[in-house]
KEPADO-777168 format. One record per residue: x, z, y of N, C-alpha, C in turn. Coordinates in pm, whole numbers, plus 50000, padded with zeros to 5 digits. Atoms other than C-alpha are relative to their C-alpha. Example, Ala and Ser with C-alpha at 12.3 -4.5 7.8 and 13.67 -1.06 7.14 Angstrom:
! residues 2
  n.east   n.up  n.north  ca.east  ca.up  ca.north  c.east   c.up  c.north
   50089  50000    49881    51230  50780     49550   50090  50000    50120
   49918  49994    49881    51367  50714     49894   49923  50073    50109
//
This chain:
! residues 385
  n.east   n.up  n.north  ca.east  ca.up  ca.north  c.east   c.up  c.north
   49932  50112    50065    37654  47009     36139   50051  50038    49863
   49936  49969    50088    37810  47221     35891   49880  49956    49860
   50095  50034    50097    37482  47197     35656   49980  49848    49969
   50016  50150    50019    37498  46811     35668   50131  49944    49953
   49892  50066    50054    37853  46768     35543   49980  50030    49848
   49955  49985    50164    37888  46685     35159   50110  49926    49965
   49939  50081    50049    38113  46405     35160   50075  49962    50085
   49899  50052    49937    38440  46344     35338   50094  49917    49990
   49900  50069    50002    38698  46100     35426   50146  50022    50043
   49890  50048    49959    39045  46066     35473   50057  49857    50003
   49911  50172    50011    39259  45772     35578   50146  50008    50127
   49852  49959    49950    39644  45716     35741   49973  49862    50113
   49974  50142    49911    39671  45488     36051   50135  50005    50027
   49904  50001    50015    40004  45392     36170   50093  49960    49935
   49907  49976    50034    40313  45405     36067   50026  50060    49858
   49968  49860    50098    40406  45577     35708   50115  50115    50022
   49958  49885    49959    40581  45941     35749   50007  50065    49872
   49995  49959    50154    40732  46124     35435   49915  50140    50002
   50081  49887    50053    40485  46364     35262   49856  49987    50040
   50117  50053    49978    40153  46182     35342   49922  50064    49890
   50129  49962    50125    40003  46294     34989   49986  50160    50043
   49992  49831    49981    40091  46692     35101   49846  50001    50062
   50117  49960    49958    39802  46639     35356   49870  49971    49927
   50097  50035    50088    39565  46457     35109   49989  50104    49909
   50024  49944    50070    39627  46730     34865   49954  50147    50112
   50096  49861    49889    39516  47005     35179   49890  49963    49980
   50198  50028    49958    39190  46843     35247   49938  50004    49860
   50083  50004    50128    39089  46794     34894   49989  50100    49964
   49998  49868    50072    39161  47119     34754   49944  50078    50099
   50092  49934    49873    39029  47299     35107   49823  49970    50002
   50121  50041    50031    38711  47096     35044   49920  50032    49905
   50027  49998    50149    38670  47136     34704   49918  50162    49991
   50050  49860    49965    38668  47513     34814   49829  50054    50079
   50097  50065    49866    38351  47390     35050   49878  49955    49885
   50075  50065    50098    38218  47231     34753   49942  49843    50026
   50056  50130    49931    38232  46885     34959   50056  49886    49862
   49971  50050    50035    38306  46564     34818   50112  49902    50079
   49914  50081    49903    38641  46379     34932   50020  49861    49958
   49988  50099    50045    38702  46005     34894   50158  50000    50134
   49853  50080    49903    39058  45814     35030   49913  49843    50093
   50039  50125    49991    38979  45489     35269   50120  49944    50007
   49825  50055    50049    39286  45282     35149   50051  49936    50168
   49941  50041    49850    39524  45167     35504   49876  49982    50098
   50021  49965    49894    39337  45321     35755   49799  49962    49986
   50153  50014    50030    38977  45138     35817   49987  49877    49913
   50030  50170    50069    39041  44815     35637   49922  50003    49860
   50026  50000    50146    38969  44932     35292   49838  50009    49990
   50165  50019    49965    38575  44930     35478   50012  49896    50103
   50073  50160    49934    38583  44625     35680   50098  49891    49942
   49934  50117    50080    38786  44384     35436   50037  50082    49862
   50024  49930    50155    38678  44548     35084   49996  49862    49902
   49980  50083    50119    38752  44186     34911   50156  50024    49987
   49861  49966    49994    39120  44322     34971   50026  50050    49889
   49998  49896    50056    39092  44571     34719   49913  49997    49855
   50062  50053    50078    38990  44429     34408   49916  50163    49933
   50031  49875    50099    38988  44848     34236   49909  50071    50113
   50093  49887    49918    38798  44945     34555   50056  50062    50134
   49887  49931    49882    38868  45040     34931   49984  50094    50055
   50021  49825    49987    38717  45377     34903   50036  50026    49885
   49944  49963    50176    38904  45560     34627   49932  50165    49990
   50008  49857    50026    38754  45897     34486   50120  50083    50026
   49937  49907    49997    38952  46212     34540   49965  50134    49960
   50092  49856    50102    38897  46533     34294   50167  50078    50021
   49924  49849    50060    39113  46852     34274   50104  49943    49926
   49903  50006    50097    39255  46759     33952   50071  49868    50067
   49916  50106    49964    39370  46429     34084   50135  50000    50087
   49901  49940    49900    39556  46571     34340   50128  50113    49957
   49936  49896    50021    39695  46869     34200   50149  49976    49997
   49799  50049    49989    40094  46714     34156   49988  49920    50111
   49958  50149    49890    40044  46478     34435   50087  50049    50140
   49955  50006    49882    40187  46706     34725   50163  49995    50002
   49860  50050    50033    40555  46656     34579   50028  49846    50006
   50030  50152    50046    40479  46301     34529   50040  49948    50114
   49898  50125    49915    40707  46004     34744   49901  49907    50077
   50108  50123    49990    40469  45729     34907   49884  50067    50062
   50131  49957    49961    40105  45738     35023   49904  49940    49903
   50081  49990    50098    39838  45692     34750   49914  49856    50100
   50106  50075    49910    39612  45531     35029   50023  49926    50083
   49933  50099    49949    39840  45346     35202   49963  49992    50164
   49981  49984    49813    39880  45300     35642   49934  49919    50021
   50025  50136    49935    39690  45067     35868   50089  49938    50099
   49898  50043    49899    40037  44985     36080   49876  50019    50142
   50042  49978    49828    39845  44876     36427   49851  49939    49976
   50111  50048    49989    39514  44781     36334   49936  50085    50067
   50125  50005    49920    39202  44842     36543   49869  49978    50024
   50128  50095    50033    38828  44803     36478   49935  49968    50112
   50047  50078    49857    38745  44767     36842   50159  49874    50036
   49937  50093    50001    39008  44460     36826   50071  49969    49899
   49983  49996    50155    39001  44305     36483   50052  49863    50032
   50000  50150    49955    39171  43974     36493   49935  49945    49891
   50048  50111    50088    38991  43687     36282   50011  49898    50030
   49988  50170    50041    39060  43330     36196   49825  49897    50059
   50142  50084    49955    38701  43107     36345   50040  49854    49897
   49973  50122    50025    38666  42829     36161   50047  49864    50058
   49924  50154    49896    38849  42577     36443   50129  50072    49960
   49826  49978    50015    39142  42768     36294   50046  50063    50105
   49939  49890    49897    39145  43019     36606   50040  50119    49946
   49990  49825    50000    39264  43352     36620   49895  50071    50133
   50064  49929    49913    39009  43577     36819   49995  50174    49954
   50047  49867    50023    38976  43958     36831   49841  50014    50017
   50145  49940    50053    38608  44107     36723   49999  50142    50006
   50056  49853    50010    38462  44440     36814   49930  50078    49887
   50093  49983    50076    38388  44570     36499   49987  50166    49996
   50016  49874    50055    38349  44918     36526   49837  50051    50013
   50155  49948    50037    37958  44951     36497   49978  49974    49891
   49962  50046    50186    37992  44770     36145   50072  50058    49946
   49922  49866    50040    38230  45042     36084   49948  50067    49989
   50074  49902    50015    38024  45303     36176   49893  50009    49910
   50071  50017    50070    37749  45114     35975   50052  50044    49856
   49925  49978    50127    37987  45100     35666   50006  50156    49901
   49955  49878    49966    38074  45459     35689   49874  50100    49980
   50145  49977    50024    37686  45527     35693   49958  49976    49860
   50037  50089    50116    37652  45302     35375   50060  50083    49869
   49894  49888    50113    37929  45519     35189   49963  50117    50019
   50040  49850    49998    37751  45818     35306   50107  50079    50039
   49882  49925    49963    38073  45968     35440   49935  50096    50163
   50103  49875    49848    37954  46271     35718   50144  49990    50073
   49883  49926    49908    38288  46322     35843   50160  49933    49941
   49907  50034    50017    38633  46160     35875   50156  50053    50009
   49861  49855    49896    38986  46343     35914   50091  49898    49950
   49894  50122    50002    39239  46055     36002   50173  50064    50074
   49932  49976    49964    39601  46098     36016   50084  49882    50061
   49948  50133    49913    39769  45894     36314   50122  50087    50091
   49905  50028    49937    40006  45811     36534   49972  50052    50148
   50051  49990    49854    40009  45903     36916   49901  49885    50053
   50098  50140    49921    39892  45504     37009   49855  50065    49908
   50127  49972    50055    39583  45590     36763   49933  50066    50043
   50050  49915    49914    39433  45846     36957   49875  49975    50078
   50103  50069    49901    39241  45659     37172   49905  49961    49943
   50107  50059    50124    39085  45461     36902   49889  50090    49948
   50083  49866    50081    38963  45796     36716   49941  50027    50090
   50087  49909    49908    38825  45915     37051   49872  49937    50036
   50131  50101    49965    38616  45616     37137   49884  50007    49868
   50047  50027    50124    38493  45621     36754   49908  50134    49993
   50087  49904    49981    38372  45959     36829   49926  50038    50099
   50111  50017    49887    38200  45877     37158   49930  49967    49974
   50134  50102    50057    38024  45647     36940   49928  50052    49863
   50064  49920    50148    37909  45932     36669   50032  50073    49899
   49936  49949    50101    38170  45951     36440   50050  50119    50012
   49918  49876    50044    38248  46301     36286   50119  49969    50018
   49888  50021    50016    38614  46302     36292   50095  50089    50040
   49892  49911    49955    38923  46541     36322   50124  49928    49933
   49884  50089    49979    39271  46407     36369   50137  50079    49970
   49840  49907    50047    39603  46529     36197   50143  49938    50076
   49896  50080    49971    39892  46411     36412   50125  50009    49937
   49881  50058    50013    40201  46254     36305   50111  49927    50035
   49913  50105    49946    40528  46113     36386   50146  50050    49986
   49899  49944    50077    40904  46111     36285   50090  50006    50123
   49918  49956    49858    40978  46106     36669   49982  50134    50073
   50101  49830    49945    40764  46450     36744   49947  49978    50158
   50028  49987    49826    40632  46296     37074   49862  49982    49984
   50122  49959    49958    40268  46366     37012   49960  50092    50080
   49990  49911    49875    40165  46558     37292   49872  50102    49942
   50065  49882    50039    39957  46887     37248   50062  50058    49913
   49934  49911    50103    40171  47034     36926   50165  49983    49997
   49861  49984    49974    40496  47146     36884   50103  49913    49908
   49947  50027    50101    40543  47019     36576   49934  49907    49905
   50092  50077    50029    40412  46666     36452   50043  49966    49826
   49961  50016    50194    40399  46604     36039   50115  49903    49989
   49888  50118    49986    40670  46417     35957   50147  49984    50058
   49875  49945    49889    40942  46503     36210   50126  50082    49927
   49922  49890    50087    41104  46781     35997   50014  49927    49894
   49920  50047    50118    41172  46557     35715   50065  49885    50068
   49877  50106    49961    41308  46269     35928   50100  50060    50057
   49929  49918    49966    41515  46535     36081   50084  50044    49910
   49922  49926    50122    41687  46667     35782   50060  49867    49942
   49932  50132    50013    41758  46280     35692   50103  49947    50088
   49970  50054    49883    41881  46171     36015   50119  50074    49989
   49897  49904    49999    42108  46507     36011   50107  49948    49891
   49938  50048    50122    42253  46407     35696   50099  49845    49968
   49969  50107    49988    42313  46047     35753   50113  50015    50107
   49885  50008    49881    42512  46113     36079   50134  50112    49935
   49868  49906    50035    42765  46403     35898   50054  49878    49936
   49953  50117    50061    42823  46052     35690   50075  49979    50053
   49977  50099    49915    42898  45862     35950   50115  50116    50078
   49862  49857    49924    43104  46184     36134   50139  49925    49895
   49868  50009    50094    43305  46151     35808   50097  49866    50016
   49929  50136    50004    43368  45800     35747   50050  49978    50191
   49957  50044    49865    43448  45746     36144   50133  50096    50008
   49899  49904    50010    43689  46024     36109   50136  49942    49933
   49894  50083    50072    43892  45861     35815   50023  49871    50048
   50005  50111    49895    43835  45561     36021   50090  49979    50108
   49961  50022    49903    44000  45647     36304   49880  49912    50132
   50095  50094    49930    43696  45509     36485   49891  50073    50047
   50145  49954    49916    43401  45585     36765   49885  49970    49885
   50091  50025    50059    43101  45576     36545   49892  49991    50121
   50104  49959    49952    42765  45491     36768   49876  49993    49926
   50086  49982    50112    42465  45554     36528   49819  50021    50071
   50105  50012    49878    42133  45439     36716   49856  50104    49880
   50131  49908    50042    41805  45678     36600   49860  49958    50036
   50134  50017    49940    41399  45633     36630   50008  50104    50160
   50019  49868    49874    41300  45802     36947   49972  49855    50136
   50042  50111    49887    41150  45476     37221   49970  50071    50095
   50049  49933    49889    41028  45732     37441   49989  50124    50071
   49963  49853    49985    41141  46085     37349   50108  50015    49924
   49908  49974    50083    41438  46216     37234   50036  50092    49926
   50007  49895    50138    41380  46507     36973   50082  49975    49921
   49896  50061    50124    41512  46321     36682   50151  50013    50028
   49868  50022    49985    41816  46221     36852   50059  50128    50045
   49951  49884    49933    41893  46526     37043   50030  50124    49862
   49975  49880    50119    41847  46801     36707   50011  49986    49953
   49919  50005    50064    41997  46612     36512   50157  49955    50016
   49869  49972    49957    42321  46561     36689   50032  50088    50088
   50005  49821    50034    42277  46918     36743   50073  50030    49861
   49964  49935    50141    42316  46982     36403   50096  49924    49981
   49892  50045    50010    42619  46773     36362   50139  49988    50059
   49971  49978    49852    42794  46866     36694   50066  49853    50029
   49975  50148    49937    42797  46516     36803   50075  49985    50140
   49934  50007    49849    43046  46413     37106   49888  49992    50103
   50048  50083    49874    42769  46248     37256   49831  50003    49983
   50190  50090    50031    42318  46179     37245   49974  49968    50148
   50114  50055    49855    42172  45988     37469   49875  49949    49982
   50163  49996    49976    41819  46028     37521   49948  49926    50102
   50063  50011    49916    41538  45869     37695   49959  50047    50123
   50013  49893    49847    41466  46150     37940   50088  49978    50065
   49878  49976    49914    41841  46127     38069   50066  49873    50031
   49942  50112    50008    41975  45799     38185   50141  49990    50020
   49864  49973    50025    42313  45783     38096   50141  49951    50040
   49899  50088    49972    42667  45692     38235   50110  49953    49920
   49908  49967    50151    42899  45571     37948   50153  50065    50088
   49893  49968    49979    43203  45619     38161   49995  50112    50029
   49975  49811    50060    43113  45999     38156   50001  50032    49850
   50035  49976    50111    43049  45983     37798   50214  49923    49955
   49889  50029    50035    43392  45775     37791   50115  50083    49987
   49938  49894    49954    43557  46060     37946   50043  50130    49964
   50032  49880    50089    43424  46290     37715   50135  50012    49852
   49994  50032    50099    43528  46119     37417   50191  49980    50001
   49832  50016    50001    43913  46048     37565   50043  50148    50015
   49967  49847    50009    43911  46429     37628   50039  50031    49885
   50034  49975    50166    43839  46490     37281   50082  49920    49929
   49898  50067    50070    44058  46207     37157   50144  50012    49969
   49872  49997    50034    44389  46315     37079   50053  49929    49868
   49951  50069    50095    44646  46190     36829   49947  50039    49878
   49988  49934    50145    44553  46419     36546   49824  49982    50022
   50159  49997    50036    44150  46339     36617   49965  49869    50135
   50031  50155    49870    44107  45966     36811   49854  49979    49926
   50185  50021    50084    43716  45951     36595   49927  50043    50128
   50084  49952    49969    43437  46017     36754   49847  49910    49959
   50142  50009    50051    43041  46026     36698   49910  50015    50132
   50051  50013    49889    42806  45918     36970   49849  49963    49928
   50142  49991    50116    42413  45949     36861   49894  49921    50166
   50000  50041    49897    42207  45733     37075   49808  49960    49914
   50133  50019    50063    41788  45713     37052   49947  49847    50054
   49983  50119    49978    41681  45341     37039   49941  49958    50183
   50045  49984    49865    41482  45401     37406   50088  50013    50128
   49925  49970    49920    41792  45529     37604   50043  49886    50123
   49985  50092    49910    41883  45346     37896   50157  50042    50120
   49882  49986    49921    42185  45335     38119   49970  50030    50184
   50062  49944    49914    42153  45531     38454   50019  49807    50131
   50035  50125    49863    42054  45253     38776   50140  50002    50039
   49904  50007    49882    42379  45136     38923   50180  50039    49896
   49846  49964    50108    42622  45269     38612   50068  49866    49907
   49996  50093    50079    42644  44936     38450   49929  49844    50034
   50059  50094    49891    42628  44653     38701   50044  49820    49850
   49967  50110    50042    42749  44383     38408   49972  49921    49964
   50070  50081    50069    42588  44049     38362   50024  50011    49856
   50017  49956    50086    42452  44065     38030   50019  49806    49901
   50003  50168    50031    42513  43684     37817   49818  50010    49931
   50096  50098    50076    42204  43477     37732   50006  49933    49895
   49969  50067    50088    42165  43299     37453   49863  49896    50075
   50070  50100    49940    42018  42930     37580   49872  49974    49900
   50135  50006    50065    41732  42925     37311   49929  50076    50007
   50082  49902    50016    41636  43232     37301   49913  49983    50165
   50036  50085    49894    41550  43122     37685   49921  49919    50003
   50111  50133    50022    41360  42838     37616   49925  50029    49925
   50146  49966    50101    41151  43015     37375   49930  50109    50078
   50103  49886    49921    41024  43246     37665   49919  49931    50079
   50054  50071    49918    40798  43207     37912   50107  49977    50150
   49915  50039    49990    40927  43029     38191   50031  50107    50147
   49928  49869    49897    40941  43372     38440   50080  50050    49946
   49956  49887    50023    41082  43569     38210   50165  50019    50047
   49900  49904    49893    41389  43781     38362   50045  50092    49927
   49942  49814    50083    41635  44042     38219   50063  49996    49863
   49927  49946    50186    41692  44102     37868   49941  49922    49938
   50030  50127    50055    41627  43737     37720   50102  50032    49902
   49927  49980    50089    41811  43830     37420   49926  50031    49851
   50054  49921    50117    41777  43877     37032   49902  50109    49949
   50069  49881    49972    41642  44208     37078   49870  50004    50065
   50115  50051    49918    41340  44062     37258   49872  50071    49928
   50068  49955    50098    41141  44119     36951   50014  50105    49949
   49953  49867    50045    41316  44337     36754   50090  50084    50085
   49892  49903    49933    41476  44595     36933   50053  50047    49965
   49905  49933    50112    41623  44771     36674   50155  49934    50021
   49865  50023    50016    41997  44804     36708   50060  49992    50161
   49975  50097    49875    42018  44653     37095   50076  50176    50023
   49945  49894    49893    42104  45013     37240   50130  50047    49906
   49862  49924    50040    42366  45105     36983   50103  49927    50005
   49906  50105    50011    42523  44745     37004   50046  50024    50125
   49950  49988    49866    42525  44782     37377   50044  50098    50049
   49961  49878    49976    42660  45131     37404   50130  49962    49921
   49829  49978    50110    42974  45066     37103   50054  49913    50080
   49913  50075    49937    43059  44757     37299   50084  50082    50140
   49983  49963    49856    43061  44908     37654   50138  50123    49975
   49906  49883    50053    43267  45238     37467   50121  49930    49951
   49811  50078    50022    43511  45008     37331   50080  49945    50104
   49961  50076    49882    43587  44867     37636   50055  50087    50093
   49996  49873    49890    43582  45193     37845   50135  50061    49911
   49886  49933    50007    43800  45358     37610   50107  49931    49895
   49844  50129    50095    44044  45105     37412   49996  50035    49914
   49996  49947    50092    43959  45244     37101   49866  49929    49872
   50091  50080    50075    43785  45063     36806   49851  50085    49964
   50089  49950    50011    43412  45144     36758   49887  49945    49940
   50108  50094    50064    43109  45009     36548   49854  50105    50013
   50128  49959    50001    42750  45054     36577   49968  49992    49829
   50102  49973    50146    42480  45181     36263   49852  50029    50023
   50140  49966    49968    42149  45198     36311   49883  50052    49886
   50085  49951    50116    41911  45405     36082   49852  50014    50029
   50134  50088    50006    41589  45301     36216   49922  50084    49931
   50128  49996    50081    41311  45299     35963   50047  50066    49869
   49970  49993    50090    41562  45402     35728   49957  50240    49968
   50043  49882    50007    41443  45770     35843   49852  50039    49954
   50102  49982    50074    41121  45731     35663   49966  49993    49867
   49929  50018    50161    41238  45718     35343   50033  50101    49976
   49962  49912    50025    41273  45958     35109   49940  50127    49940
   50103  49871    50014    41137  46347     35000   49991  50025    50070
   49974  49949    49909    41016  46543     35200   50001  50145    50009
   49959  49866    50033    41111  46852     35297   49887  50127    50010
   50072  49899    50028    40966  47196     35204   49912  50027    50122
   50102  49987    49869    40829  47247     35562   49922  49880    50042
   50075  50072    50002    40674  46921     35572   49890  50011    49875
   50115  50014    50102    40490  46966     35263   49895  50159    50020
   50070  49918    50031    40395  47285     35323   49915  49991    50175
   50114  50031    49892    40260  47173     35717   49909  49895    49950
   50133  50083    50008    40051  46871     35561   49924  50079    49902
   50112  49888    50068    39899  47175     35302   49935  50014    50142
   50083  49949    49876    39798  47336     35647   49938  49951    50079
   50070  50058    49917    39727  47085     35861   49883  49903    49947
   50099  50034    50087    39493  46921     35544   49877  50103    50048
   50076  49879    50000    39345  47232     35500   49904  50032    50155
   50035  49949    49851    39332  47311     35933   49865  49910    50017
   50177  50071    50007    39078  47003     35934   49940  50013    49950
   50120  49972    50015    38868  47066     35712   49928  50123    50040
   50098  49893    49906    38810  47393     35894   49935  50001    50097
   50057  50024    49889    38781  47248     36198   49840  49949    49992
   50088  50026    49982    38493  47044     36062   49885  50082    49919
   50085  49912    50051    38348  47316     35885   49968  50142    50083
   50016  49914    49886    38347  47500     36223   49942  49975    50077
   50016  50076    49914    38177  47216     36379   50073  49945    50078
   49842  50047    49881    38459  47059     36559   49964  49846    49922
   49993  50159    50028    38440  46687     36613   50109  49985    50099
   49963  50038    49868    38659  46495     36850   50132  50054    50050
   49898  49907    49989    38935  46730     36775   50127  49985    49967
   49839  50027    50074    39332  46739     36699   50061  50157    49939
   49909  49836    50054    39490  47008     36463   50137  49962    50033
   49846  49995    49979    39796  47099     36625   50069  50169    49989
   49932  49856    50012    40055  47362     36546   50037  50087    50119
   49938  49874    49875    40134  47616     36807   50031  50113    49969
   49978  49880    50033    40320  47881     36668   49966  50149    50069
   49976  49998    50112    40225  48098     36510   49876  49945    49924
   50113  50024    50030    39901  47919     36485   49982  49858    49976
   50043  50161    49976    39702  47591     36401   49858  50070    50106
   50116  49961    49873    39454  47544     36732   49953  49849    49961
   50029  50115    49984    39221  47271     36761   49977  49977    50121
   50029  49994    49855    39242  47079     37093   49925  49854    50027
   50085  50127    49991    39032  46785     37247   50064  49895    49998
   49932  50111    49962    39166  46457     37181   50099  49934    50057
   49983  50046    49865    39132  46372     37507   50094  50025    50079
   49891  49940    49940    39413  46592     37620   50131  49954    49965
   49850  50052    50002    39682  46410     37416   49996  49826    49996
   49997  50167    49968    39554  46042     37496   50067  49956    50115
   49933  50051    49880    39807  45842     37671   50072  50098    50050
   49886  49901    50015    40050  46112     37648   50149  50012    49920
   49867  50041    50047    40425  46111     37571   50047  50122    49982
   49896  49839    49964    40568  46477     37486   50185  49955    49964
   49885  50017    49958    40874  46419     37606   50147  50132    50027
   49955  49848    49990    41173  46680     37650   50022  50050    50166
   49997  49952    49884    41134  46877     37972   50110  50005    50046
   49860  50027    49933    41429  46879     38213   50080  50158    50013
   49964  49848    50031    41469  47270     38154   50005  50054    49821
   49989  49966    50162    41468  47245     37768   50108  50077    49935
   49808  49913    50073    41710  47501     37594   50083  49927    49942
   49876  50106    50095    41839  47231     37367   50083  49929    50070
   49880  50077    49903    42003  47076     37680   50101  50082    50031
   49882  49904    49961    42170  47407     37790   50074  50028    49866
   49912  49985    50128    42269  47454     37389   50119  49886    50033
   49905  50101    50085    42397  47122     37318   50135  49998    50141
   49843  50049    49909    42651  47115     37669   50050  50141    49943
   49895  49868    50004    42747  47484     37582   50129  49933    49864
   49967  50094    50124    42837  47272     37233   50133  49919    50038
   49932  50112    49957    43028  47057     37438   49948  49881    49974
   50047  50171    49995    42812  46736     37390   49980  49959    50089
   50062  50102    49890    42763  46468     37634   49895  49982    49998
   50125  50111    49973    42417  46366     37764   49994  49893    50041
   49950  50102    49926    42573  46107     37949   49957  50037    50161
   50070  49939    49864    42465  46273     38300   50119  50096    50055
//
């Protein structure tokens, strides 16, 4: 295979993650070394199956010199495909439907048309699947994972993570402060739907009263307990770090929850449970419903903050720029090793390439023996458990 590559692609699915250009400036300059040719496909695959999008073009060249300042550089050059899908493309029919379309053989055609041998896409955990099928069906391809929650499964350490980490850290000493001069519980909700990394090491690094993670389902009136311990006259503040996934343990929190009567009538007509605002957006629901429940538990004034999306924002830091150099670079070795079908993941002290297949439909989650649990209680933090 190696003798048949001249001309490679990159492209970002997902989500954006700070220091996206770091890995664009790996592969190009790693290539360049190869003597290949690299092009960008602008947000993900669209910039080849809806190229009237893109008036300047939805394959962009990529040279050496172009690159050379770009791995300092803010933004993504080539821009994300959020949740798109070319095996489920939605389109408009002329009756004014919406239908999904299988287009990923017109992809592959496309892809043929641009002469591109080989693809190296940086995604999300959900993406995974996508890339794997795409390479059942031919496509070259090696896969850089990313995510500012670190729950890609197979590596230790997903791009992206280490600079929302150093944000996140930063934002909550804020919030320490101001809650302090406050006189006030701060609860400060974090990314993390399904793992709690984020939340957990960075109220680590802040010695937070309190995180509550996904893995651990939590009781507030131990966390209340904590926090009245800790509350004396000369320090009634506290900081409670809470990942938007967390959930309250079965049986700790028997309290009808209010409805709102529209939001009701705009469901279907089973629906059950958590008919609320948050339906859609979820953002915020677990830190609103944790400050309330804490104010209540311990008589002490408390406000929720939620920093969200606001952890993707930003520079990024020296170890992020210098893992999307490596993990740029790691793919194009892989496919200059023959490796299709593959994921560069870090495993100190190494990059390994592993099959796909091994982190599809996978959640790396934090094990129930993790050191950071025995740190953070030595710390004195609550898990809520």
């Amino acid at each position: 295979m190696t003798e048949q590559i001249r001309r490679i692609a990159v492209n970002f699915g997902g989500g954006y993650v700070l220091g996206l250009n770091a890995v664009i400036t790996g592969v190009v300059l790693s290539a360049g070394e190869l003597g290949w040719e690299v092009v960008g496909i602008r947000d993900g695959y669209e910039g080849l199956l809806f190229p009237e999008r893109y008036p300047e073009g939805g394959v962009v060249p990529l040279t050496p010199a172009a690159v050379k300042d770009l791995a300092t550089a803010g933004g993504c050059i080539l821009g994300t495909a959020g949740r798109s899908d070319p095996f489920h493309v939605r389109t408009v029919t002329p009756d004014n439907m919406v239908e999904e379309l299988d287009r990923s053989d017109e992809l592959l055609e496309l892809i043929r048309k641009e002469k591109i041998d080989a693809v190296i896409s940086v995604v999300e955990a959900r993406a995974l699947s996508i890339l794997w099928k795409l390479s059942r069906k031919g496509l070259q391809t090696v896969c850089i994972p990313k995510s500012v929650e670190n729950d890609v499964a197979g590596t230790m350490l997903s791009f992206g993570f280490n600079s929302a980490l150093s944000f996140v850290a930063e934002m909550l000493e804020r919030c320490r402060q101001a809650a302090q001069s406050a006189r006030r519980i701060a609860v400060v909700e974090v990314l993390g739907e399904h793992s709690g990394w984020l939340a957990l090491q960075s109220g680590m690094a802040v010695c937070a009263d309190a995180v509550l993670i996904p893995e651990i389902p939590y009781d507030l009136r131990k966390v209340a307990a904590k926090l009245r311990e800790k509350g004396s006259s000369e320090r009634s503040s506290g900081l409670v770090v809470v990942a938007e996934g967390a959930k309250p343990l079965a049986g700790a929190d028997a309290r009808p929850r209010p409805v709102d009567p529209k939001m009701k009538a705009a469901l279907s007509p089973q629906a059950t449970g958590g008919e609320n605002f948050h339906v859609i957006e979820r953002s915020g629901r677990a830190a609103e419903e944790v400050a309330l429940e804490l104010q209540r538990l311990t008589d002490r004034e408390t406000s929720s903050l939620v920093l969200g999306q606001l952890a993707k924002g930003g520079s990024p830091t020296v170890v992020d720029r210098q893992l999307g150099l490596g993990y740029g670079a790691g793919a194009v070795r892989a496919l200059h090793e023959n490796q299709s079908g593959v994921m560069v993941v870090f495993q100190p002290p190494d990059l390994k390439f592993v099959p796909m297949v091994e982190a599809i439909n996978k959640i790396r989650t934090l094990p129930a023996d993790n050191e950071f649990f025995r740190i953070a209680r030595s710390l004195g933090i609550s898990l809520g458990d």
